[in-house]
N, C-alpha and C positions, 0 to 999 in steps of 0.2 A: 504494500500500500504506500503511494508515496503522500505524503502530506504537505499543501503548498504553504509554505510562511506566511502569514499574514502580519498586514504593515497595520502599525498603529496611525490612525487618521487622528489628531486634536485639532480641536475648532475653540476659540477661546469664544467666540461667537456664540456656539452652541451651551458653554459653561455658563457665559456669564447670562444668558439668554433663562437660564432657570430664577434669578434672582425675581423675588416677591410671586413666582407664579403659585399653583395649587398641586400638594400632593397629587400625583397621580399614581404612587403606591398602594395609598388608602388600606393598610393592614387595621382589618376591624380590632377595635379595643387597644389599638396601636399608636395611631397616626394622631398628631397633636391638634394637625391644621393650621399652625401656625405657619404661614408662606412666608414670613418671614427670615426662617429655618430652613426654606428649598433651597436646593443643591443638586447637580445632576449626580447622579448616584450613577454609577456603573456594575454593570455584570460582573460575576465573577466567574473566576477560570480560565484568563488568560497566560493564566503560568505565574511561577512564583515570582511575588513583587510586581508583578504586571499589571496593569488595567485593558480592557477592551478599548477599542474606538468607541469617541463621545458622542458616534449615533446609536453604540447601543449599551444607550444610559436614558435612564427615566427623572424625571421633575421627582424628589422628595424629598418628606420633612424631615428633621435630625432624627427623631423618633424610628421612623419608616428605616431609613437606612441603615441606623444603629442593626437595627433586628436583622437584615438582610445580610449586613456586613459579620453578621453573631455577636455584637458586641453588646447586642442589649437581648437577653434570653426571652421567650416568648413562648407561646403552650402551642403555636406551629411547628409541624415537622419543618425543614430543610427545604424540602421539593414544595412544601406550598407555599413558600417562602419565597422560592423562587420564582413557582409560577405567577407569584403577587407583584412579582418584580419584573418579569417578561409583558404581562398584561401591562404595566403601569409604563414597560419603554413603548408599545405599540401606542398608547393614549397619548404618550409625549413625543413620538414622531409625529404623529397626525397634527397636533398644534404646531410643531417645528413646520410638516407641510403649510398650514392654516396662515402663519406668520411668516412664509415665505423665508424661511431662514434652511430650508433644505428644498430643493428644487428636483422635480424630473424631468429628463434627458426626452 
């Protein structure tokens, strides 16, 4: 199997583009809703010390990310933690679409 390397893409555009927006984590019993606290939050699993590209990261609150990141414990499994985290970068692509700040070819 060969595996192509993938390049990390940063957009400061895309980072700074999360300040004051709205959780789109939204981890029930989690999520503060303070947007003042949004941040683009990144996937994990790019390898150690890595991050993904900053299109696939979602708008969340310190709350929301803490938990995704493990760093704040939660009565969610792992994987639905994730999927809290994949649904919530699709919600903040689509605004990223909305706000013209990622475009199609």
């Amino acid at each position: 199997m060969n595996l192509q390397k993938s390049t990390r893409h940063e957009s400061k555009k895309l980072r700074e583009s999360a300040r004051g927006k709205e959780c789109q984590i939204r981890i029930p019993g989690v999520c503060c809703g303070d947007n003042a606290t949004v941040v683009l939050c990144h996937l994990n699993g790019a390898g150690a010390g890595k991050k993904h590209s900053d299109l696939l990261a979602s708008y969340g609150c310190h709350k929301c990310h803490a938990a995704c990141d493990g760093a704040l414990k939660t009565a969610y499994h792992s994987d639905e933690l994730k999927l809290m985290l994949l649904e919530g970068i699709m919600r903040t692509q689509q605004i990223m679409l909305d706000d013209g700040l990622i475009t199609l070819a």
